[in-house]
C-alpha positions in Angstrom: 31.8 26.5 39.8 33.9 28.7 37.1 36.9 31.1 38.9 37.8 34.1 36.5 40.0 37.0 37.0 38.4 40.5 36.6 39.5 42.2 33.2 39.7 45.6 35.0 41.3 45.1 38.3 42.3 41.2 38.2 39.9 40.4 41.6 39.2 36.7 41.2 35.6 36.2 40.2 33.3 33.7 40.8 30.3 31.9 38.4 28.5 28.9 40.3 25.8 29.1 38.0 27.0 27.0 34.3 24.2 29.1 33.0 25.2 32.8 34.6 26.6 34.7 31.5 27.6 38.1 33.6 28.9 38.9 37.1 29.5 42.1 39.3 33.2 42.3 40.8 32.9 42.9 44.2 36.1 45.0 44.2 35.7 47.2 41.2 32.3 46.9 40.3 33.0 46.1 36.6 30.9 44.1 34.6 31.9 40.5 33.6 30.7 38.8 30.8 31.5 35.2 29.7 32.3 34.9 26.2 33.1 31.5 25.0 36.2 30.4 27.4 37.0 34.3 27.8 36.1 37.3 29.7 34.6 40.8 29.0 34.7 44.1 30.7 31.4 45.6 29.5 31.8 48.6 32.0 30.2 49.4 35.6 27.3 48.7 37.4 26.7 50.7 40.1 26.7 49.2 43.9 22.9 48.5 45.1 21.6 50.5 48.1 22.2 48.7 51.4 18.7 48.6 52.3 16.5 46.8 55.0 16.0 43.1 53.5 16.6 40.1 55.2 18.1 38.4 52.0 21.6 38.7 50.9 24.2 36.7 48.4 24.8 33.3 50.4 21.2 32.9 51.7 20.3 29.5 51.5 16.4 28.2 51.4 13.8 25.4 50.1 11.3 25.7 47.3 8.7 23.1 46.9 11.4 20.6 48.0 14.2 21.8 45.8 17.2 23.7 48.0 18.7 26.9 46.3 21.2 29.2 47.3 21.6 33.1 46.5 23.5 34.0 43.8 23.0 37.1 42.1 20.6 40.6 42.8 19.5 42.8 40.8 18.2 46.5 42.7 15.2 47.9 40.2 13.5 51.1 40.6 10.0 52.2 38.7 8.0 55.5 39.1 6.3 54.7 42.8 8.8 52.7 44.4 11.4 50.5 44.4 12.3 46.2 45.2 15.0 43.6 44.3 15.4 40.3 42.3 17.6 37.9 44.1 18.7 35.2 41.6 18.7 31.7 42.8 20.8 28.3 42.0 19.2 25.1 43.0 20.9 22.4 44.3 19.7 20.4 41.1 21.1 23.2 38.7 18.3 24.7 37.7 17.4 28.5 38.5 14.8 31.1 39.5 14.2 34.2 41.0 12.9 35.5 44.7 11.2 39.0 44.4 11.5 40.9 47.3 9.0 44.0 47.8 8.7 46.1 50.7 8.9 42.4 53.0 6.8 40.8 50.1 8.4 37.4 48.9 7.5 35.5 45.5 9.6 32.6 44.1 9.2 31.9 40.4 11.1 29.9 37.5 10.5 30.3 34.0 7.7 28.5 32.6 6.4 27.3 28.7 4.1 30.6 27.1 0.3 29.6 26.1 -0.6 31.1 22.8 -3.1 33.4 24.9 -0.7 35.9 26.2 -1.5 39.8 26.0 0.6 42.3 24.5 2.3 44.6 27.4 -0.2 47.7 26.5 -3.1 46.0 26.6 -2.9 44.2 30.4 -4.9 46.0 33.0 -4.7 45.9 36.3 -8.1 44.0 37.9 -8.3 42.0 33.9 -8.0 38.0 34.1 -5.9 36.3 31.8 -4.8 33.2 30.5 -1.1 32.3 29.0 -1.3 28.3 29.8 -1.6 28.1 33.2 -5.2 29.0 34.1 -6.8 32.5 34.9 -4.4 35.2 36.3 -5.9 38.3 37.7 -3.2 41.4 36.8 -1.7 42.8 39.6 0.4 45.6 38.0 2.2 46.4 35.2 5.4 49.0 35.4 8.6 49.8 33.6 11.6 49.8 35.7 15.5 50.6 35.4 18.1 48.9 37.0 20.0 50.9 39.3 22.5 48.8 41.0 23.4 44.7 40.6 25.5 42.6 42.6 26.7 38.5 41.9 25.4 36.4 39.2 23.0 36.9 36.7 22.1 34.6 33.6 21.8 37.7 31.3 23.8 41.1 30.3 22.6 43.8 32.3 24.1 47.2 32.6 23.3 50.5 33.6 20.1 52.0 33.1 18.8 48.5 31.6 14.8 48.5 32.0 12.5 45.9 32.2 8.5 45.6 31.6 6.8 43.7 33.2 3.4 42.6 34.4 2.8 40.7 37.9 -0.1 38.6 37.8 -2.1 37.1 41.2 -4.4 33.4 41.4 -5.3 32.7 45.1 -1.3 32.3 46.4 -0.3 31.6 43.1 1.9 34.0 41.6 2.6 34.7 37.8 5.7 37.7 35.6 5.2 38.1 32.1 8.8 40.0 30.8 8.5 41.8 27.9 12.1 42.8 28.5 13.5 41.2 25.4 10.9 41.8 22.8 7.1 41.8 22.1 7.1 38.1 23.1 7.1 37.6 27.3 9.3 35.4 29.2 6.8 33.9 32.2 8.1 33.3 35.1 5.5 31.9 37.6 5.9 30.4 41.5 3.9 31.4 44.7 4.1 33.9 47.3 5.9 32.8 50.0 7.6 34.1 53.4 11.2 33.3 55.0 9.8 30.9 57.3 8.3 28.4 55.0 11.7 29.2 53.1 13.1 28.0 55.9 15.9 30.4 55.1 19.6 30.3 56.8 22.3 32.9 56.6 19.7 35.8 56.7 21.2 39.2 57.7 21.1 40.0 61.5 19.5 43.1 62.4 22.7 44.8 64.0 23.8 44.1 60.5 21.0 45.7 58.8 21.1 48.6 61.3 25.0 48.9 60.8 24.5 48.9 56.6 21.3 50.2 55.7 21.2 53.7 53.9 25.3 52.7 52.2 26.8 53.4 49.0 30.3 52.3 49.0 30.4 53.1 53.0 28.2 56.5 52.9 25.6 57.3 54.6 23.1 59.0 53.2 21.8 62.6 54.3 18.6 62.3 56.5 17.8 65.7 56.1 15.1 67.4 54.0 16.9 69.7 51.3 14.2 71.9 51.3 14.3 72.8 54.9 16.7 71.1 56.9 14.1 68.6 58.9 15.7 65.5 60.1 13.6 62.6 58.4 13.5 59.6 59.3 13.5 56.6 56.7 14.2 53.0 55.4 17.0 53.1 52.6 15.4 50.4 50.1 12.2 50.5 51.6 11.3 53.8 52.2 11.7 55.3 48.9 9.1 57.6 49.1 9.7 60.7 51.7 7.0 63.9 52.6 8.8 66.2 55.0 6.4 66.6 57.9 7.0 70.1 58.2 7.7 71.9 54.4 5.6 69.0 53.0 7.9 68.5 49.9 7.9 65.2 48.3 11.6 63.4 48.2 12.9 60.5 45.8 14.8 58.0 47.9 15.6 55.1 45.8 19.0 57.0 44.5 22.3 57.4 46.0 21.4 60.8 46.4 17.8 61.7 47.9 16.1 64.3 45.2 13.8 67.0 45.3 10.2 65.6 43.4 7.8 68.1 43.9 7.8 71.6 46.5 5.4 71.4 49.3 2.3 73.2 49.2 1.4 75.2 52.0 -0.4 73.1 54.4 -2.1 73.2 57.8 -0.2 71.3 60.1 -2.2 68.4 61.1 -2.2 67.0 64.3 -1.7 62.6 64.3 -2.7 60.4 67.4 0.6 58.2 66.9 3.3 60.9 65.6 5.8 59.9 62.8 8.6 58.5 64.3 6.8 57.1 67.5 7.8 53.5 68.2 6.0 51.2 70.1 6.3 47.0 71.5 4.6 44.7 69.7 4.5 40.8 70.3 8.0 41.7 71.8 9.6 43.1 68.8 10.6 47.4 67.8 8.1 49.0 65.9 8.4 52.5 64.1 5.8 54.9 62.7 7.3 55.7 59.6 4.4 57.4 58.1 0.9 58.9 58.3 -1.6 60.1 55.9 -5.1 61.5 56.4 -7.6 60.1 53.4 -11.1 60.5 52.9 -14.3 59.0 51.0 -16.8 60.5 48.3 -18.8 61.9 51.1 -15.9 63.4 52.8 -16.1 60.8 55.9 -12.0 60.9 56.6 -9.6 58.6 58.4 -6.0 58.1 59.4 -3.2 54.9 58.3 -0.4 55.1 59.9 2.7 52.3 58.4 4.6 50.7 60.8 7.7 48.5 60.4 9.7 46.2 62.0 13.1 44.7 61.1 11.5 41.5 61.8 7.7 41.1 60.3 8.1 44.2 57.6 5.5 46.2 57.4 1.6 46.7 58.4 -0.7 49.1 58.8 -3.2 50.8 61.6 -6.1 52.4 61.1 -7.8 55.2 63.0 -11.4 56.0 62.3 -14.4 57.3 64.1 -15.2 53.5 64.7 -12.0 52.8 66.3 -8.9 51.3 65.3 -7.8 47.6 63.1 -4.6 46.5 62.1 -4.3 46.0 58.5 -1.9 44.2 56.1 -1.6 43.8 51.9 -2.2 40.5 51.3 -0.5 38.1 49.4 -2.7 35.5 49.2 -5.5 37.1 46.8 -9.4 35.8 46.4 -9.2 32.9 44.3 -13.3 33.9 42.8 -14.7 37.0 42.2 -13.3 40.2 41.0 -12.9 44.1 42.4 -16.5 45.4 42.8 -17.9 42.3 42.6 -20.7 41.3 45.4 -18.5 38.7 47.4 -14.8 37.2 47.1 -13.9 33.9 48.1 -10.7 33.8 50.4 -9.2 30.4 51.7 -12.2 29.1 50.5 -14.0 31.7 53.3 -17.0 34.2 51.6 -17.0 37.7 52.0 -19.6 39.9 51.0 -19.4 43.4 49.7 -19.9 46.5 52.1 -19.6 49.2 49.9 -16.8 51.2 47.3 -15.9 54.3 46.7 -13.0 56.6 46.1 -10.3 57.6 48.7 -8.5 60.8 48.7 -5.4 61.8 50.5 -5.7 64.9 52.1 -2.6 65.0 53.9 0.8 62.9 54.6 4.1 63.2 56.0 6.9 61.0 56.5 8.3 58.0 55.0 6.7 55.4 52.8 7.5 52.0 50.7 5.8 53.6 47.6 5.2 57.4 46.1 2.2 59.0 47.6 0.9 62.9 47.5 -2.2 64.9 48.3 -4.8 64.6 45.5 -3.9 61.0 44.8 -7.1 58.8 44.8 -7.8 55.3 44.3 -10.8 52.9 43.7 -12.1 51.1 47.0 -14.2 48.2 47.4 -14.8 46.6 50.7 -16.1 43.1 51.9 -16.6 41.4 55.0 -16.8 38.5 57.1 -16.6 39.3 60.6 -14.5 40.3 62.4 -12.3 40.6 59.3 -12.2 43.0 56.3 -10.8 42.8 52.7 -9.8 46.2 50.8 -9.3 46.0 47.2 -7.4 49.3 45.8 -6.9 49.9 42.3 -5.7 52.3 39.8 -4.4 52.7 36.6 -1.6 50.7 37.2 -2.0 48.6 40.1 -4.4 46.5 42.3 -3.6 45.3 45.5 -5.7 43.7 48.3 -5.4 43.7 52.2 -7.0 42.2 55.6 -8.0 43.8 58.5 -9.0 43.0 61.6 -10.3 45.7 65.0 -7.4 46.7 67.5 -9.1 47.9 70.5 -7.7 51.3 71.7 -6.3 50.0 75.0 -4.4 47.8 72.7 -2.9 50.7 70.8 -1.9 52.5 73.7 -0.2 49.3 75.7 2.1 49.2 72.6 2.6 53.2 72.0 1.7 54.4 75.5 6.0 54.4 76.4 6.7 56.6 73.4 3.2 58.8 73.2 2.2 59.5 77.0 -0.4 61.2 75.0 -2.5 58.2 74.0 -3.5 57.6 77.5 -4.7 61.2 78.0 -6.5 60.5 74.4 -8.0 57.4 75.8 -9.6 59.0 78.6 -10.8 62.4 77.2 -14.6 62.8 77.5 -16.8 61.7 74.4 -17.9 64.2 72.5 -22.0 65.4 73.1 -24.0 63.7 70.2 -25.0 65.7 67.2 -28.0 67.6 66.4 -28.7 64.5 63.6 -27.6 61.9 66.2 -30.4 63.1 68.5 -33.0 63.6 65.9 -32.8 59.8 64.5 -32.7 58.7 68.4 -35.9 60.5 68.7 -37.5 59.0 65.3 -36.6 55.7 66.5 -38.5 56.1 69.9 -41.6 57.7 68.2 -41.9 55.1 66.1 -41.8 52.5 68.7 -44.3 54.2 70.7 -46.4 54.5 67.8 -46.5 51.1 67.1 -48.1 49.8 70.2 -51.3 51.2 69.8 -51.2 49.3 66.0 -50.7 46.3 67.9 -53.9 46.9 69.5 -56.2 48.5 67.2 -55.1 49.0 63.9 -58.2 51.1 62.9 -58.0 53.6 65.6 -54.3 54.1 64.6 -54.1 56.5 61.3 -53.5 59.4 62.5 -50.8 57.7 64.7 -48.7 56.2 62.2 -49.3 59.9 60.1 -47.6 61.6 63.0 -44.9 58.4 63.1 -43.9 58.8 59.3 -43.6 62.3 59.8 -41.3 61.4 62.9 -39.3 59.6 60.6 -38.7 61.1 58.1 -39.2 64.7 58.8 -36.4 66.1 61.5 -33.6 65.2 59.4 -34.6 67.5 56.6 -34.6 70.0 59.1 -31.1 69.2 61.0 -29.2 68.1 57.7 -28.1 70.8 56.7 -26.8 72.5 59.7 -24.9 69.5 60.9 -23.0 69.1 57.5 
């Protein structure tokens, strides 16, 4: 470990890493660079956003048998959200990197380039590739800006610094080209992993988190929409996309200052089972309903995610539909055969075959989310199944992410909820609706047709006319009702 004084305000500062070539002073915020056996002041970096993560500079873990320590963070933010890069030092000197997204975690250290690797335009999202360490499925590609830093890092980084990059998935497997430098990536490559099988010490408590979250330099930040004065609630960090339940205008909160995107149209209010903001017990620990949104298919069957969070398990999602209710996460563990549309996907070595796709629409959101959303966005949706779980691939342009889901039965949903939302239990016991005119119809062609085929059991001669009138059963009535019960 190196000891220098800071060039700007004389704070001692610290390098563990021989390799580290900058560091943030935690007094001043300047940046210090190593230059031969001198020092630099290459200006200021600003302070990262105190936000909800578990990690911070100090925390100590294992990867595939190696033990590293914290060192260094960098705080990057890209057009629909926002995450951090937590630089580690192993115990054996060599380095990495723990990306940390919305409770996500992936470890990775650099690794030797194939002579296969695509140019930054040309990777799309859903594509396989291979760059010397088998196929790679792309995950997403973006172009983010560095908006605060703090510790260590093994390279000059300053304000407004961008990187491109390209996250690539394999089963757990996890893969960063970094174009940051040139034409030529860096790859980084590792495996998804969570604190647990970190085995991670000196995490922040969550009276800590609670106590810090939402600071710059001790501020808190407003929680109140600019356009109309509503008092949103949100994760600093997190959170970084906000739609004001009741103006519906769309907020930027991954800056010190939370920013006007886009005006609210003007909307119907719409009415949520589980309000924004509700909190409920689950498994023992505090969950939130940050945010809802309504979404619907190509032939405008609609449903309702709500995203919960907890400062222990990060986030997951529920979803309401005419069927009833699962709980749904993203996965990080992707299908290691098959691709997005494909007829089946091969999980854990578990098949899954293909229910349908389509394209989703949001119709309507409010509240707080971990990445930009608005009405009109759609998305590409294939489904698979293997009961009693579901897998939902999503992509667009830029991204493709996967998630599980399994059913939540209702009485479930309002044990955890019911303490918050009275409501729910009113909701549970309302009357079911009388069946439609084309519910009715189809129960009748079903019972025609059985009592039509008895007398084909018997004598099939005799039974024309019979299965005439049983076709027309059939088919016929929902002609007639279709259209009425659109």
């Amino acid at each position: 470990m190196q000891t220098v004084s800071c060039p700007s305000c004389g704070a001692p500062v610290e390098f563990k890493s021989h390799t580290s070539v900058m560091a943030v002073c935690d007094f001043c915020r300047a940046v210090v660079v190593k230059d031969g056996d001198a020092v630099k002041d290459f200006g200021k970096l600003s302070q990262v956003l105190e936000d909800y993560s578990r990690i911070q500079i100090g925390t100590a873990g294992v990867f595939a048998a190696r033990h590293f320590t914290v060192v260094g963070r960098i705080q990057l933010r890209y057009s629909a959200g926002m995450w951090n890069e937590w630089y580690l030092l192993f115990d054996d000197g060599g380095t990495g990197w723990l990306g940390d997204s919305s409770g996500l975690y992936v470890v990775t250290t650099e690794r030797p380039l194939g002579a296969a690797w695509p140019p930054f335009e040309q990777i799309e999202p859903g594509r396989d590739y291979e760059f010397g360490l088998g196929r790679f499925t792309a995950a997403e590609k973006r172009i983010a800006e560095c908006i605060g830093g703090q510790g260590e890092l093994p390279f000059r980084v300053g304000q407004g610094w961008q990187a491109r990059v390209a996250d690539l998935r394999s089963g757990a497997g996890f893969a960063t080209l970094d174009y940051s430098d040139g034409d030529k990536p860096v790859l980084y490559a590792g495996s998804a992993v969570t604190l647990e099988q970190m085995q991670c010490q000196l995490l922040r408590e969550d009276d800590q988190i609670r106590e810090s979250s939402g600071k710059y330099r001790g501020k808190v930040q407003s929680l109140e929409c600019p356009a109309c004065g509503t008092a949103i609630s949100y994760l600093p960090g997190l959170t970084s996309n906000i739609v004001c339940q009741s103006c519906h205008t769309q907020l930027d909160a991954a800056s010190p200052k939370v920013q006007v995107l886009a005006k609210g149209a003007q909307m119907e209010r719409v009415s949520f089972t589980l309000p924004v903001g509700a909190k409920g017990s689950i498994n023992g620990a505090a969950w939130q309903v940050l945010g809802a949104m309504r979404r619907s298919d190509d032939e405008g069957t609609g449903w309702t995610e709500y995203l919960l969070y907890s400062t222990s398990e990060s986030f997951f999602w529920l979803v309401e539909t005419d069927e009833g209710w699962s709980r749904a996460k993203v996965m990080d563990n992707w299908p290691e055969a098959g691709h997005f549309d494909d007829q089946s996907v091969v999980v854990d070595k578990v098949p899954f075959k293909k229910l349908y796709s389509y394209t989703a629409r949001v119709d309507y959101v409010a509240g707080a989310f971990n990445w930009r959303v608005a009405v009109g966005d759609t998305v590409r949706v294939a489904e698979y199944e293997r009961a009693p779980s579901r897998l939902a691939g999503e992509r667009t342009a830029e991204e493709l992410t996967w998630s599980r889901s399994t059913p939540v039965a209702f009485d479930q949903v309002c044990a955890w909820f019911q303490a918050d939302v009275p409501s729910l239990r009113r909701v549970a016991a309302a009357p079911r609706p009388a069946a439609s005119a084309r519910t009715q119809a189809q129960t009748f062609m079903w019972w025609m047709l059985g009592l039509n085929a008895i007398p084909l059991l018997l004598n099939f001669s005799g039974t024309i006319m019979w299965m005439i009138l049983g076709l027309i059963a059939l088919f016929v009535p929902p002609g007639f009702v279709k259209g009425d019960d659109s």
